[in-house]
N, C-alpha and C positions, 0 to 999 in steps of 0.2 A: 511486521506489524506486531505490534504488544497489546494484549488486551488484561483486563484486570480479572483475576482468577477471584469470583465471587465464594461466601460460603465458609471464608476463613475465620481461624479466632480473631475477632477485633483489635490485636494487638501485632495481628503478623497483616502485614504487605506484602501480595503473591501481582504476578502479571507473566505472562502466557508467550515469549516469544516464535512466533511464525512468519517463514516469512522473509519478504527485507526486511529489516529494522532500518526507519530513518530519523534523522535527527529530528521531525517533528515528533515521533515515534515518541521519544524518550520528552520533547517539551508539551506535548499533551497529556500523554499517559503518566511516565515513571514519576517525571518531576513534583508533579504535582500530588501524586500520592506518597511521596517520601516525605514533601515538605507537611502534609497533613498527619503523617504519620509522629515528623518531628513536633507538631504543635499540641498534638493532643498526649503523645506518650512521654516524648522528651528522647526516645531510644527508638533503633528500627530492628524489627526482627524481619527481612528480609527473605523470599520464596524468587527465583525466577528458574520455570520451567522452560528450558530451552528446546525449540523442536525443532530448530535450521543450525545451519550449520554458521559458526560465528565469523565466517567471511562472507553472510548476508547484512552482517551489522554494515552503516555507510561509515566513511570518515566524521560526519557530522555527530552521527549516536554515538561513537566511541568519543568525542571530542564532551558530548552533553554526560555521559555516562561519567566522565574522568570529574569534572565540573560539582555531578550529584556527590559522587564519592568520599571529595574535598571539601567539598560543602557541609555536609554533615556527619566527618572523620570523628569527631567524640561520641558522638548515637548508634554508631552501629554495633549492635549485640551478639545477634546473628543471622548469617546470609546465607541460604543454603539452595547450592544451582544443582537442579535436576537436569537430568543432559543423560544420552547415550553415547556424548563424546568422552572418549576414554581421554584426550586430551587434557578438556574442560576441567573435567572432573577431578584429575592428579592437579590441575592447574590449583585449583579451588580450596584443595588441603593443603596443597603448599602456601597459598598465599595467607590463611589461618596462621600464618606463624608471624606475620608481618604485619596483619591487621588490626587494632583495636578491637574488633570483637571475634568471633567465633567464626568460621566458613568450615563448609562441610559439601562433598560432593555427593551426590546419590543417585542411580541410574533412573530413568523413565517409571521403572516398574517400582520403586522407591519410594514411589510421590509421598504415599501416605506416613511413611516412616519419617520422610523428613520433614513433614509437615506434625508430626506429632512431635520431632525435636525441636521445631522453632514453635510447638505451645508450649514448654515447659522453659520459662522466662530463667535470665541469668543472673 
């Protein structure tokens, strides 16, 4: 399930993964707060707090997920996935070298640190 992380600076996009994740998952929730994000700022400073493990994600979320990504590959600024998977996390710094914008990983207990790095715009 993904719910939207209420409370953030107006300029960051957070959502809460628990859960299975399924592809409505990402076309009720993500989609439509990425493409809000795109309309109103032009750039997404992205939050997703991951609290499952990401073989709850289905084939369908990873398929709508891939979709978001490409869809709005020039806006993305920065994306920072909070996770106690130590996987996710190396995964997430590494992919900052291939991204258009910025990713950073940060453990559970992190939150507020990486949420205080996606308020400081790029």
């Amino acid at each position: 399930m993904l719910t939207i992380i209420p409370d953030l600076p107006d300029h960051i996009f957070g959502v809460r993964a628990s859960g299975e994740v399924t592809k409505d998952d990402l076309q009720q929730v993500l989609l439509p707060g990425l493409e809000k994000q795109s309309e109103q700022y032009k750039e997404i400073y992205y939050l997703l707090v991951l609290e499952t493990d990401v073989q709850n994600f289905t084939a369908g979320a990873w398929i709508q997920d891939l979709i978001a990504g490409i869809k709005h590959l020039t806006e993305w600024k920065k994306i920072a996935i909070v996770t106690d998977q130590q996987a996710v996390e190396k995964f997430t710094d590494i992919f900052s070298y291939i991204s258009p914008g910025e990713a950073k990983g940060y453990k559970l207990s992190e939150l507020p640190i990486a949420i205080g790095w996606l308020s400081h715009k790029a």
